[in-house]
N, C-alpha and C positions, 0 to 999 in steps of 0.2 A: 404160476398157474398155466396149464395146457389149454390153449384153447383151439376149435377147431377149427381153419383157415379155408374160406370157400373159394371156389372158383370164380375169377371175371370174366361172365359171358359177355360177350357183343355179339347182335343179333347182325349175321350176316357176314361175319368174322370168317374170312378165309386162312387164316393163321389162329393155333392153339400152340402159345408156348406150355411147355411143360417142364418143372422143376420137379426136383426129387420131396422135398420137405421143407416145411416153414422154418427159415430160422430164428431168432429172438425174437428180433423187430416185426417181422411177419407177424408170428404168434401175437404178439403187443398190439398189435394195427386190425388184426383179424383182415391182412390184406395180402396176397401175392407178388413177391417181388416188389414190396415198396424201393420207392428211389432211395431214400435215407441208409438204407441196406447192402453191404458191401454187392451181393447178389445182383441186387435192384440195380443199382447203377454201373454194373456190370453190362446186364441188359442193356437199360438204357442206352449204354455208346457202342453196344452190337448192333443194337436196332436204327441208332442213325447213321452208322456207316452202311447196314443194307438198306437204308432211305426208306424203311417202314418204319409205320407211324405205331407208335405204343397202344392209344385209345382204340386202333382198329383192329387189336388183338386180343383174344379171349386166353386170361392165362389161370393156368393153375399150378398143383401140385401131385405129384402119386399118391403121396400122405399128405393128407389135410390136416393132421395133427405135428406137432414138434417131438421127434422123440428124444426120450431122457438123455442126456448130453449128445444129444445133437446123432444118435449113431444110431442108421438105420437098422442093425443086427439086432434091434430091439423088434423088430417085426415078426422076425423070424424064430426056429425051434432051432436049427442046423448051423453050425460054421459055416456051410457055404452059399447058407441064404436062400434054400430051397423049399423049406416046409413051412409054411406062413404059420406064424403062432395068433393066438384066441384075441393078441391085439390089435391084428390086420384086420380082423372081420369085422373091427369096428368101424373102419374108414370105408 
């Protein structure tokens, strides 16, 4: 099941990470970048080696939905990813 992954604001957040789309786990969690998630803890030890703190970041996604095997060209009408199709206007 697709479900639609929100963004975590922090109020006063001077850093918005941004990721392209939820993977599995994301979708599963209804959460951004979970730690459990090859992605998330990816993060995670980018973010400690720049000595910023995670909770004081507001992150999200371009797509707040998973698409169908993981491939963003599901957004679009074109090969080369220019013409947004009728399932971008839903995010």
């Amino acid at each position: 099941m697709v479900n639609i992954v929100p963004s975590i604001l922090v109020p006063g957040a001077k850093i918005f990470l941004v990721g392209e789309a939820p993977g599995e786990q994301e979708n599963d969690q209804g959460k951004p970048f979970v730690s459990q998630a090859p992605a998330g803890r990816r993060l995670d030890q980018i973010l400690e080696q720049a000595n910023i703190i995670r909770a004081e970041c507001s992150i999200g996604n371009v797509a707040r939905e998973r698409p169908p095997n993981n491939d963003m060209k599901y957004y679009y009408q074109d090969v080369k990813q220019l013409i947004p199709s009728k399932a971008l206007e839903r995010l």
